[in-house]
ROMARVO-88826 format. One record per residue (C-alpha): residue number from 1; residue in one letter; x, y, z. Coordinates in pm, 1 decimal, decimal comma, padded with zeros to 6 digits, m for minus. Layout:
<tifis>
NUM/a/X/Y/Z $
...
</tifis>
This chain:
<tifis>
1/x/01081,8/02042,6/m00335,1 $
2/x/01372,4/02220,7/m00480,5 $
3/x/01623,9/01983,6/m00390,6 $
4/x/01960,5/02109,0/m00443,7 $
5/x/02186,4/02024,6/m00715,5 $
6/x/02485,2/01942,4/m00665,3 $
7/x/02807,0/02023,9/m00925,8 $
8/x/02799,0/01719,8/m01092,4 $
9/x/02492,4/01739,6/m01196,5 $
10/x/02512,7/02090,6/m01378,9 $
11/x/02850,0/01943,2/m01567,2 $
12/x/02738,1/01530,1/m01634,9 $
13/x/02483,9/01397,4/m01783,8 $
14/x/02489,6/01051,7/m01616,1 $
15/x/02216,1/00769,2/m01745,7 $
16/x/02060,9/00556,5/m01686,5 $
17/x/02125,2/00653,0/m01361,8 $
18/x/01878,3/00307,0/m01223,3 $
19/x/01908,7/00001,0/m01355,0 $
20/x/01874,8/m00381,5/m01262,3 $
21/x/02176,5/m00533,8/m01017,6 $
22/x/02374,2/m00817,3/m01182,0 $
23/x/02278,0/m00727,9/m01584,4 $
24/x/02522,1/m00579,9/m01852,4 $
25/x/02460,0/m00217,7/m01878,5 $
26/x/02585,9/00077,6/m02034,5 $
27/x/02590,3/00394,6/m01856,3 $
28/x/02687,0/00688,7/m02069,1 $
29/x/02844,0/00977,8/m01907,6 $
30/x/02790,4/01299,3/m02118,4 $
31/x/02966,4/01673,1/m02081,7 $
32/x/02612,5/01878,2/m02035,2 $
33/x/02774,3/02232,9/m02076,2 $
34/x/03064,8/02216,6/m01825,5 $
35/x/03422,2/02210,9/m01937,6 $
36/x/03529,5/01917,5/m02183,7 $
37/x/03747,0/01748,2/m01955,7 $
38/x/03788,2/01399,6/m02125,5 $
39/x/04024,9/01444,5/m02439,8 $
40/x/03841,4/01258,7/m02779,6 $
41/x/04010,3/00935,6/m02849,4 $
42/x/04295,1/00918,5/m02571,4 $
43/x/04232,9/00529,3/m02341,4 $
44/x/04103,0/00587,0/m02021,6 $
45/x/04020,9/00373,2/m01711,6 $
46/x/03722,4/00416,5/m01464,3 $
47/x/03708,9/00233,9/m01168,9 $
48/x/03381,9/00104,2/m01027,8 $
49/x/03322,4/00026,6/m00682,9 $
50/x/03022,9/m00067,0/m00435,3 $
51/x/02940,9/00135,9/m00197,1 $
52/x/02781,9/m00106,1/00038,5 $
53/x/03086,5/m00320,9/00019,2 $
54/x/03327,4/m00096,3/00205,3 $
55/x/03673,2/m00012,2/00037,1 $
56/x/03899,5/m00323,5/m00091,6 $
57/x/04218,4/m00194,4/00113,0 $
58/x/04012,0/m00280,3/00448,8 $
59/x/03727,9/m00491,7/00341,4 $
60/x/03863,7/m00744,4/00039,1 $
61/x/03598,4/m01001,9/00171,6 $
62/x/03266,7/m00791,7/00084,2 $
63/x/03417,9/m00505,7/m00143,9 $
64/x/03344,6/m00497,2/m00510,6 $
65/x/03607,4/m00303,0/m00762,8 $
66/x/03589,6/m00338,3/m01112,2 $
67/x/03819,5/m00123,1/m01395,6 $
68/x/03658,2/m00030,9/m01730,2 $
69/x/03848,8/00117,1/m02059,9 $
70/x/03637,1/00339,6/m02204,8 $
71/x/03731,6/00623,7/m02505,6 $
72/x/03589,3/00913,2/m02524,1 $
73/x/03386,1/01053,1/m02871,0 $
74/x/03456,4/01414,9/m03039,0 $
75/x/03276,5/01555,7/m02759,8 $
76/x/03454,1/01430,8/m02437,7 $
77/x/03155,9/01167,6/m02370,5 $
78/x/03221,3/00817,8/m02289,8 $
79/x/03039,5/00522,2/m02195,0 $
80/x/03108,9/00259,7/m01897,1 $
81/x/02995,5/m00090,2/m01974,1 $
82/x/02965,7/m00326,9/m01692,1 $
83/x/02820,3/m00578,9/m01479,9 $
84/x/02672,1/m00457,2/m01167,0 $
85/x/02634,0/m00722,2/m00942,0 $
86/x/02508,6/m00616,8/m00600,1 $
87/x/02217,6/m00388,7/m00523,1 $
88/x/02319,2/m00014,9/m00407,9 $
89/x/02487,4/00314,3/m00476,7 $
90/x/02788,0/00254,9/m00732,9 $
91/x/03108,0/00525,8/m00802,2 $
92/x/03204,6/00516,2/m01066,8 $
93/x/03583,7/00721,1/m01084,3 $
94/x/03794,6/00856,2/m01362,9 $
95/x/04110,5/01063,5/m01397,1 $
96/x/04271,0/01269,5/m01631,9 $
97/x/04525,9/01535,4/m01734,7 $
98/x/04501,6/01905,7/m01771,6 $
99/x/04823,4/02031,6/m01868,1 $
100/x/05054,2/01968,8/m01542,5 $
101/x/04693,7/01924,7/m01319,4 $
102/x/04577,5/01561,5/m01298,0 $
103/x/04166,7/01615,5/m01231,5 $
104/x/03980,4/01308,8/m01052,5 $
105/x/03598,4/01300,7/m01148,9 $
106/x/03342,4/01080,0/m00940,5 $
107/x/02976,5/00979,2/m01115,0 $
108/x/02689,7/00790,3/m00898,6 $
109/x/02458,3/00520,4/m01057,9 $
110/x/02249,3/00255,6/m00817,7 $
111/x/02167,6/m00087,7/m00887,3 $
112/x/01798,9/m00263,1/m00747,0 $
113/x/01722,2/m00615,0/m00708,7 $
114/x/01396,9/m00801,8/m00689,9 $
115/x/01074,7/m00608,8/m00658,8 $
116/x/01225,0/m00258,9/m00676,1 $
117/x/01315,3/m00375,1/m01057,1 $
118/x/01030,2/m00173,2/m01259,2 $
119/x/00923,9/00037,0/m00997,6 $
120/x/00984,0/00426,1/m00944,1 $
121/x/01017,7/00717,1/m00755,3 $
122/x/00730,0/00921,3/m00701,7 $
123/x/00716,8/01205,8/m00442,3 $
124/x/00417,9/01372,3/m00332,4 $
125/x/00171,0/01463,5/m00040,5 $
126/x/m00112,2/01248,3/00106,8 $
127/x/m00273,7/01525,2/00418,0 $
128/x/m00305,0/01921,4/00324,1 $
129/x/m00559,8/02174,0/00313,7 $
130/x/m00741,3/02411,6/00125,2 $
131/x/m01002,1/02735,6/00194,2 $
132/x/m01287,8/02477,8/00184,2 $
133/x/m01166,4/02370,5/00546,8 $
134/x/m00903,5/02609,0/00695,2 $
135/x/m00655,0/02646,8/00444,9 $
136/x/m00611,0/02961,2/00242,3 $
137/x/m00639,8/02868,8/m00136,8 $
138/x/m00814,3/02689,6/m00347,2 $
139/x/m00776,3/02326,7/m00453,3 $
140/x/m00672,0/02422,7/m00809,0 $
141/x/m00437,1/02668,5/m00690,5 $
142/x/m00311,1/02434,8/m00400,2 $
143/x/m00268,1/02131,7/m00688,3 $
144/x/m00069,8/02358,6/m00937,5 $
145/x/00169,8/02521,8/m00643,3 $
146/x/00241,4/02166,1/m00565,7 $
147/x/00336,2/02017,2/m00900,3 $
148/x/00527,4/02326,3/m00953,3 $
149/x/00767,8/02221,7/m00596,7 $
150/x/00843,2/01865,9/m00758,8 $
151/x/00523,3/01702,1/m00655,3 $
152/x/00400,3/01404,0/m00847,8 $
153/x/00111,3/01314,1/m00640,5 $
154/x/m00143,1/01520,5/m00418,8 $
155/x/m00428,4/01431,2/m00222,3 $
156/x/m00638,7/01736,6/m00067,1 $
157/x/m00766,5/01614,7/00270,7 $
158/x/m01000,7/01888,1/00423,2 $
159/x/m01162,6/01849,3/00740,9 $
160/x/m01442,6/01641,2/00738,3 $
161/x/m01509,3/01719,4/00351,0 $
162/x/m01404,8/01502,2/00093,5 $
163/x/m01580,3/01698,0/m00230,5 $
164/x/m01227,4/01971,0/m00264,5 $
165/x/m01060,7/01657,1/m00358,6 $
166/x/m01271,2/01588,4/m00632,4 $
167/x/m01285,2/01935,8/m00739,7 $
168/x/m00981,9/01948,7/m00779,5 $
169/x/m00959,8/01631,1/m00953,3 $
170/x/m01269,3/01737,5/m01210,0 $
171/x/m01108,8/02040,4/m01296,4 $
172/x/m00756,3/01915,9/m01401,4 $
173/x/m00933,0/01594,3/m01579,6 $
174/x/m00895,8/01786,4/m01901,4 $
175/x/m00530,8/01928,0/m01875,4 $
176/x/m00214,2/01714,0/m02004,1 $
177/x/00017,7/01606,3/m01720,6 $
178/x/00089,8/01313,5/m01554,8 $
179/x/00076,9/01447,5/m01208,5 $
180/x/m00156,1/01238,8/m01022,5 $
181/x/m00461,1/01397,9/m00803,0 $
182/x/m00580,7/01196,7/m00518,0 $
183/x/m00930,3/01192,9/m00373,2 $
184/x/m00903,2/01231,4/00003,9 $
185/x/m00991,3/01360,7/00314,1 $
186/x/m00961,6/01449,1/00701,1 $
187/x/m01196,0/01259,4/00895,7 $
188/x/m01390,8/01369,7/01224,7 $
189/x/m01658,6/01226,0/01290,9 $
190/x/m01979,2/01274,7/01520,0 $
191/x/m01966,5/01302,0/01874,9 $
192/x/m02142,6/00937,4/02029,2 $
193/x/m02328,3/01071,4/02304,3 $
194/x/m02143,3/01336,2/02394,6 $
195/x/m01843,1/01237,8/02385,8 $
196/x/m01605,3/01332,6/02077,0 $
197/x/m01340,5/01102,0/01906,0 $
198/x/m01110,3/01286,9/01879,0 $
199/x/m00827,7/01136,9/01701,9 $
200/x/m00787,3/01252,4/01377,1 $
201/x/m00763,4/01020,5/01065,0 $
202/x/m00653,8/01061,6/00706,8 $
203/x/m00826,8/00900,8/00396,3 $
204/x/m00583,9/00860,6/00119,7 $
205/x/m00780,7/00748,2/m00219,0 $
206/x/m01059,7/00588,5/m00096,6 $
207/x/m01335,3/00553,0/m00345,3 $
208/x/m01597,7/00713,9/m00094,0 $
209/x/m01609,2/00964,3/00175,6 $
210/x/m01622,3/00886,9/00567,3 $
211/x/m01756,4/01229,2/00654,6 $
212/x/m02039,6/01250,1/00407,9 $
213/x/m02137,5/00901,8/00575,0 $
214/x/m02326,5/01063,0/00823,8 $
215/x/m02534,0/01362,0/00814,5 $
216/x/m02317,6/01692,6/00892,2 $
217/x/m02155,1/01932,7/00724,2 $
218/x/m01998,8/01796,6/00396,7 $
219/x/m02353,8/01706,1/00312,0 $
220/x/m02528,2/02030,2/00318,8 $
221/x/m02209,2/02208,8/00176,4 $
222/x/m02226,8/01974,4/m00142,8 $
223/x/m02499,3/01748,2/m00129,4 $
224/x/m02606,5/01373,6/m00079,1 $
225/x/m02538,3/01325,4/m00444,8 $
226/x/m02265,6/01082,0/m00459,6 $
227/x/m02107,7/01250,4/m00752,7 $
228/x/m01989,2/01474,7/m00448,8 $
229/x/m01898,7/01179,1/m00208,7 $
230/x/m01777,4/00952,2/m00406,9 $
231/x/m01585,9/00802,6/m00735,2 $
232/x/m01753,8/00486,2/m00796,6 $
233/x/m02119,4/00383,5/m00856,6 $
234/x/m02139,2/00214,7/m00573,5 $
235/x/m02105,9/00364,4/m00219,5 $
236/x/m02291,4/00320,9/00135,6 $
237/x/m02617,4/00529,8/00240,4 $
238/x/m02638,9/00852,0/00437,2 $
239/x/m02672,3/00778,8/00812,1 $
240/x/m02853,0/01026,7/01031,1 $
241/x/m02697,7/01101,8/01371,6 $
242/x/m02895,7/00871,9/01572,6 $
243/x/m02830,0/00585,6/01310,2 $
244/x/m02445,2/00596,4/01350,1 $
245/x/m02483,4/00675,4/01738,3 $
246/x/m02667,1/00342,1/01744,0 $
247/x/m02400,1/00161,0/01587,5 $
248/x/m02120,4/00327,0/01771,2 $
249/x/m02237,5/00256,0/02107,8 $
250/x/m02310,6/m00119,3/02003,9 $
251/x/m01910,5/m00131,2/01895,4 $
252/x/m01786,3/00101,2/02138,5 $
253/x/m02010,7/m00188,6/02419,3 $
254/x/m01840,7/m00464,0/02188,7 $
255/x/m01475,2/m00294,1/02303,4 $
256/x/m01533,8/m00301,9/02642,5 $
257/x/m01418,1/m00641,4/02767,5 $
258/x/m01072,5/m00609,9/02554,5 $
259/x/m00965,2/m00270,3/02599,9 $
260/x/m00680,1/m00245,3/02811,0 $
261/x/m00790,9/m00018,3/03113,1 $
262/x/m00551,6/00334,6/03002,9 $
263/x/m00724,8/00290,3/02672,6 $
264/x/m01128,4/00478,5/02659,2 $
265/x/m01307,2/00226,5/02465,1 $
266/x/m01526,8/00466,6/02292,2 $
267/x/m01204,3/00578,4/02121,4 $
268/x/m01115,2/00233,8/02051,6 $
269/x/m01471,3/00134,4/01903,5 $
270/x/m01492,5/00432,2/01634,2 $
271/x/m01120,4/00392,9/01548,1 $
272/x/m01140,6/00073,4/01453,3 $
273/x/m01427,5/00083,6/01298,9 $
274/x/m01349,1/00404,4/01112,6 $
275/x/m01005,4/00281,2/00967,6 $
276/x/m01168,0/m00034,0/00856,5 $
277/x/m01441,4/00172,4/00680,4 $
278/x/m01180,6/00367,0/00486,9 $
279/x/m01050,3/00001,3/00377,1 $
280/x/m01390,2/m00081,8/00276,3 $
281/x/m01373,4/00226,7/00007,4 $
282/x/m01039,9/00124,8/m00104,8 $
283/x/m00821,0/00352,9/00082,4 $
284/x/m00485,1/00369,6/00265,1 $
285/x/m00603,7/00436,0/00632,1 $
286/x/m00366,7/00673,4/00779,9 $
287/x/m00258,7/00754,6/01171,7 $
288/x/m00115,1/01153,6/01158,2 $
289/x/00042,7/01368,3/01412,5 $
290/x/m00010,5/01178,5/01764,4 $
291/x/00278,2/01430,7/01871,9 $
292/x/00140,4/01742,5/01770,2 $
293/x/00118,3/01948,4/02037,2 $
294/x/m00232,1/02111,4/02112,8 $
295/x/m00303,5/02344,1/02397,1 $
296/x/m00172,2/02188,5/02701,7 $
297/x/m00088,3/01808,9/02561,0 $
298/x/m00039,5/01602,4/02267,0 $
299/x/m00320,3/01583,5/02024,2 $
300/x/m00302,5/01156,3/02147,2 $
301/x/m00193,5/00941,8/02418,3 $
302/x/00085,1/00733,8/02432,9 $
303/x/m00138,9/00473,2/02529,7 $
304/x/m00385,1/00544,4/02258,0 $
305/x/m00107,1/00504,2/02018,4 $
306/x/00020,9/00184,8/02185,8 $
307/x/m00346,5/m00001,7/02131,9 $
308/x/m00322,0/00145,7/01780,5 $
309/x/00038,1/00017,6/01681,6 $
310/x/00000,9/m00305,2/01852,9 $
311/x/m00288,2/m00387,8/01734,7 $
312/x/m00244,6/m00270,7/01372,0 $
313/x/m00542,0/m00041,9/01341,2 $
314/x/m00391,3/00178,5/01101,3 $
315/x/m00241,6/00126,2/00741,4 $
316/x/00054,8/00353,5/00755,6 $
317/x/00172,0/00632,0/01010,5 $
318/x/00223,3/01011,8/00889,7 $
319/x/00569,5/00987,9/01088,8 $
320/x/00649,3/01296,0/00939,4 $
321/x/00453,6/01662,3/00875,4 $
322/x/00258,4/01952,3/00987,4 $
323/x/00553,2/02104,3/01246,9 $
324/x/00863,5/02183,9/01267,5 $
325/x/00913,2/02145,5/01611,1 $
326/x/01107,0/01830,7/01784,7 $
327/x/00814,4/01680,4/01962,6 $
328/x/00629,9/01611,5/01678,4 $
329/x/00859,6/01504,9/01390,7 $
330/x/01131,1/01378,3/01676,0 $
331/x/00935,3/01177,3/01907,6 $
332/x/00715,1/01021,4/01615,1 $
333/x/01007,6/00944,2/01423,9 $
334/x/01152,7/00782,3/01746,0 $
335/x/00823,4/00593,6/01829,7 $
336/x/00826,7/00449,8/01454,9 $
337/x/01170,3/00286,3/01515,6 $
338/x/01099,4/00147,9/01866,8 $
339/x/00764,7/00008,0/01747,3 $
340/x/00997,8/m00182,0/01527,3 $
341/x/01243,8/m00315,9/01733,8 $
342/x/00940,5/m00439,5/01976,1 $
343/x/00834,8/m00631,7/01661,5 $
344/x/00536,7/m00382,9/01541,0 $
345/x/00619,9/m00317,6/01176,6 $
346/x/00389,1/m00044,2/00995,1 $
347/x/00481,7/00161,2/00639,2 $
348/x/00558,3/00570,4/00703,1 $
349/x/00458,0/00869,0/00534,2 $
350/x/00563,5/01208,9/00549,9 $
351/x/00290,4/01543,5/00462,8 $
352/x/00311,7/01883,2/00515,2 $
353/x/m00073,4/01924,0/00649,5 $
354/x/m00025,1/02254,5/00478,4 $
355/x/m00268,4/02525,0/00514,1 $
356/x/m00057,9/02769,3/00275,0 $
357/x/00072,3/02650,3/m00019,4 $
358/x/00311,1/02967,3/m00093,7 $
359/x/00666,3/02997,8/m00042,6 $
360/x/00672,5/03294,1/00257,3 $
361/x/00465,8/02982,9/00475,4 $
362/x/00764,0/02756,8/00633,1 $
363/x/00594,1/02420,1/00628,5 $
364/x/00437,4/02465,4/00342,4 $
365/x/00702,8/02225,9/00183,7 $
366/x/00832,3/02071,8/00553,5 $
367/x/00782,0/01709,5/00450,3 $
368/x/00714,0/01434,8/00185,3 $
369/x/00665,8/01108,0/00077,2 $
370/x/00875,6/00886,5/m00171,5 $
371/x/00646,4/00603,5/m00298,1 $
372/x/00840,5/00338,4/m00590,1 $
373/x/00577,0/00179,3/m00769,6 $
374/x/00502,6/00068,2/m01102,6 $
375/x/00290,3/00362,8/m01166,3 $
376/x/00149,6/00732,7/m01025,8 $
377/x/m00188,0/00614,0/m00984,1 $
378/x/m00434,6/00577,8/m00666,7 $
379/x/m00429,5/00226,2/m00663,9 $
380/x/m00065,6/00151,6/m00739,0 $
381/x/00068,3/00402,3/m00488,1 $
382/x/m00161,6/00230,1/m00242,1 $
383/x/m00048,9/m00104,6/m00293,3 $
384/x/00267,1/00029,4/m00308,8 $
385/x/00308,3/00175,1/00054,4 $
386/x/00096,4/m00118,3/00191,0 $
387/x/00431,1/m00301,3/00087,2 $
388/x/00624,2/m00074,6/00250,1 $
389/x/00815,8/00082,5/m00047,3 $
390/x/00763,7/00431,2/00082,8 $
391/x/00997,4/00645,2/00307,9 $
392/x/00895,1/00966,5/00469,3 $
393/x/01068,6/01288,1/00380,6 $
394/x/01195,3/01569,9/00615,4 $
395/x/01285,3/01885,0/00451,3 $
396/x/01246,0/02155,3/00755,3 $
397/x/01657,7/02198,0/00789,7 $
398/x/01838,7/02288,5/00477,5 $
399/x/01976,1/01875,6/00479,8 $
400/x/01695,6/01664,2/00402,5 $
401/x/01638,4/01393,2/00709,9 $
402/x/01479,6/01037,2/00618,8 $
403/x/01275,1/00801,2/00782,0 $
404/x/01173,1/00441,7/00682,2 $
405/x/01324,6/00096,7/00676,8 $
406/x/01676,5/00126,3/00566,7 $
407/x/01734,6/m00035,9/00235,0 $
408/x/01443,5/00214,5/00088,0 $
409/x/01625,9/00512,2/00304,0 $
410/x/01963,6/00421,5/00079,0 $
411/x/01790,5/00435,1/m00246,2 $
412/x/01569,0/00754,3/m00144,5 $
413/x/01860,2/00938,1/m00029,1 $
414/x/02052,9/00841,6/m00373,9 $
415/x/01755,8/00956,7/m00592,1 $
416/x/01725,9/01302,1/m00439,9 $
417/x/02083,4/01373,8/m00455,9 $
418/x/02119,8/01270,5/m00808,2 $
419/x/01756,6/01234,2/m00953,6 $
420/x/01524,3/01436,4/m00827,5 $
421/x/01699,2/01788,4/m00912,8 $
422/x/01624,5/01696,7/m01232,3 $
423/x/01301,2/01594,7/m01212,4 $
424/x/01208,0/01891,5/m01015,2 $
425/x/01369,1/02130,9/m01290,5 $
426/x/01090,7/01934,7/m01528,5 $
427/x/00801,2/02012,6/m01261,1 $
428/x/00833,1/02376,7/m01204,0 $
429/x/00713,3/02509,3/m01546,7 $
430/x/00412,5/02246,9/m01546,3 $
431/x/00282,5/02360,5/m01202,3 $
432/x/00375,7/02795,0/m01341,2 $
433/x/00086,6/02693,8/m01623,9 $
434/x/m00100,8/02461,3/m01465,0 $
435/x/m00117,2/02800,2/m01213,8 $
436/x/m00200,7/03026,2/m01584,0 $
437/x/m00470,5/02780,8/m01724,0 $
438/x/m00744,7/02916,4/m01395,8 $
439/x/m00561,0/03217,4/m01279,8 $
440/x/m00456,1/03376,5/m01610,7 $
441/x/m00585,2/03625,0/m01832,1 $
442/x/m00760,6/03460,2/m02153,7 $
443/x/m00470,4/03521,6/m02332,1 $
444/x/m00222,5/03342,7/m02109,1 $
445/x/m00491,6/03090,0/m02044,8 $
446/x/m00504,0/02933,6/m02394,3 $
447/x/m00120,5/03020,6/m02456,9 $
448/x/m00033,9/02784,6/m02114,9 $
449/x/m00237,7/02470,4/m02199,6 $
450/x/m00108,0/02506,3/m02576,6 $
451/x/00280,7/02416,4/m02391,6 $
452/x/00143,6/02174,3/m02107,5 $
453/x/00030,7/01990,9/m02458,6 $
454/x/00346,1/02042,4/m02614,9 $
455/x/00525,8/01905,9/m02268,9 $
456/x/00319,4/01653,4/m02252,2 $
457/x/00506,7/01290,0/m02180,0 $
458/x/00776,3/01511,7/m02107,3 $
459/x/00828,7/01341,4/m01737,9 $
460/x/00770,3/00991,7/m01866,4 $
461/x/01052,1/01007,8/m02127,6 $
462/x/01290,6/01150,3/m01832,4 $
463/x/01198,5/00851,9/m01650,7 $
464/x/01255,4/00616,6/m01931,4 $
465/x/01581,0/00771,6/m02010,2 $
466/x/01746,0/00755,1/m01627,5 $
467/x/01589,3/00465,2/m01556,8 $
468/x/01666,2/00107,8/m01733,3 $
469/x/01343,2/m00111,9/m01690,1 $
</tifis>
């Protein structure tokens, strides 16, 4: 992601930067190769105050300011002990004096309550594309470009193949990192007489594929085998054509008598049916890019995405990815926020539905998703944006934009200011190797998955250390 770091960051060495509101902590503030500018043993004061809570001169009702001594060691470091008692962005302020020059020094730390206590940040990408569909690289070349821009998660979503995922996922199994690989996939299914459902629908981590549900294409690429269509024992049967046009029409008939008139039923029918199959399999059923802009009109109808919203078809909307234009990003972003206000509440994601992973491709790193949950695993990062911990990511302008409900936006916005620099410092060399272990010569082969196993836990001690859980 390559999130920019800002000066304090290069000069402090602020942690644990996330901790639990309303418990004693210590947060140590360390020189990290800037100028000493606290002088060993002299008192000092730091003032603490609460963002939220507005300033005390003009808000003494809801403001919170506290004042903490603190000395610092040999080395100019110090530690602030205090109780934070709200949840939010803290500053914490300190002065001192440089000859005749009296230097004031701010330091950020946030505070969570509740069910953000214990769960993290993870960023990563649920809808992108590889040369199995129409992309231009390979999954294992997509995954390791990814982990190498910050990522911590990826699911590759082809069209209507779900078997790159799992490539991708068989032929990391073996390397040490903690970056998680999703199965996944873009779904299109058969036309139903003709006429094509068009709407396109993402299957984030579902145990078994959609497309290889019926016979097409991602069957005679890989096979019937379910080793290619799904990860569990267990999954449904291959339908021919004329089995699943059978069924359709009966649920497409079924949708007749309470679709509302602007709304094709046929549409309505598969859709729901298709984004309770991807339930089914375990999956987070996502709606993407309504807005896009194909040819001559958007990829859906308002209305379509009315009957969708208000009836709560989908699991989560990709409210962000795959243009940088206004219409798409703009007016989804717009339609997620006045869906809420008319009472329809649904979790957001952000993707790039990249089809170049490398740098010279602008949207290859457009937009993103922040999940917190207790770990960076399929299931958890599910469960996780089913409870609406998630908030989509905009990175197309050189300031990041953010989308989601707002006490998530505050915390998101804190953690790539003053967290995820960091973190994606840690990711870039992983993702450079990950890149050597298929695409190197021998040499560099065995020499880059001798470090990965040397880094290895690297990202969970990092986590441990700026984040007090």
């Amino acid at each position: 992601m390559a999130f920019k770091r800002r000066s304090e960051l290069w000069t402090y060495d602020v942690f644990p930067k996330v901790f639990e509101a309303g418990k004693q902590t210590a947060v140590h503030i360390n020189t990290a190769g800037g100028e000493r500018f606290f002088c060993p043993g002299k008192a000092c004061t730091a003032k603490i105050t609460w963002l939220s809570g507005g300033s005390a001169a003009h808000n003494p009702p809801s403001a919170f300011e506290a004042e903490v001594p603190f000395t610092p060691d040999e080395n100019g470091n110090f530690v602030i002990d205090s109780v934070f008692p709200h949840e939010g962005e803290y500053r914490i302020s300190a002065e001192c004096t440089d000859g005749d020059r009296r230097k004031n020094f701010v330091y950020a730390v946030y505070a969570v309550e509740n069910e953000l206590v214990g769960k993290y940040p993870f960023i990563g990408d649920l809808h992108m594309h590889t040369c199995r569909s129409d992309g231009n690289q390979t999954p294992e070349m997509v995954a390791a470009s990814y982990r190498g821009h910050g990522y911590d998660f990826l699911a590759i979503t082809d069209h209507r193949r779900y078997y790159p995922s799992l490539e991708a996922i068989e032929s990391f199994k073996n390397i040490p990192t903690d970056y998680a690989l999703i199965p996944g996939e873009e779904v299109h299914l058969p036309p139903i007489k003709g006429f094509t459902v068009d709407p396109h629908t993402i299957n984030f981590g579902g145990e078994y594929s959609i497309n290889a549900l019926i016979e097409g294409s991602c069957n005679e690429e890989a096979g019937k085998d379910k080793k290619f269509r799904s990860i569990r024992e267990s999954c449904p049967e291959v339908m021919t054509k004329e089995e699943f046009d059978e069924k359709m029409s009966a649920l497409i008939e079924a949708e007749k008598s309470v679709c509302p008139e602007n709304v094709d039923p046929r549409n309505a029918g598969v859709l729901r049916w298709l984004y309770n199959e991807i339930r089914n399999a375990g999956g987070l059923a996502i709606f993407p890019h309504p807005t896009w802009i194909t040819r001559e009109a958007f990829h859906d109808a308002d209305a379509l995405n009315d009957w969708l919203a208000e009836n709560k078809i989908f699991d989560a909307f990709e409210v962000l990815g795959g243009e940088n234009y206004f219409e798409q990003n703009g007016f989804q972003a717009i339609r997620y926020y006045e869906d809420k206000a008319r009472g329809y509440r649904y979790p957001v994601v952000g993707s790039t539905d990249s089809h170049n992973c490398t740098p010279e491709n602008r949207n290859a790193f457009i937009c993103s998703t922040i999940v917190f949950s207790p770990e960076n695993e399929r299931k958890a990062l599910i469960d996780s944006i089913k409870a609406f911990r998630s908030v989509a990511v905009d990175t197309i302008s050189e300031e990041f934009r953010l989308v989601g409900e707002m006490r998530y936006v505050r915390y998101a916005c804190f953690l790539l200011k003053n967290w995820f620099p960091l973190h994606d410092d840690a990711c870039f060399e992983e993702g450079r190797l990950m890149q050597r272990v298929f695409f190197g010569t021998p040499g560099e082969k065995e020499n880059a998955l001798a470090t990965l196993k040397v880094m290895s836990g690297r990202m969970q001690a990092m986590r441990e250390k700026y984040f007090a859980f």
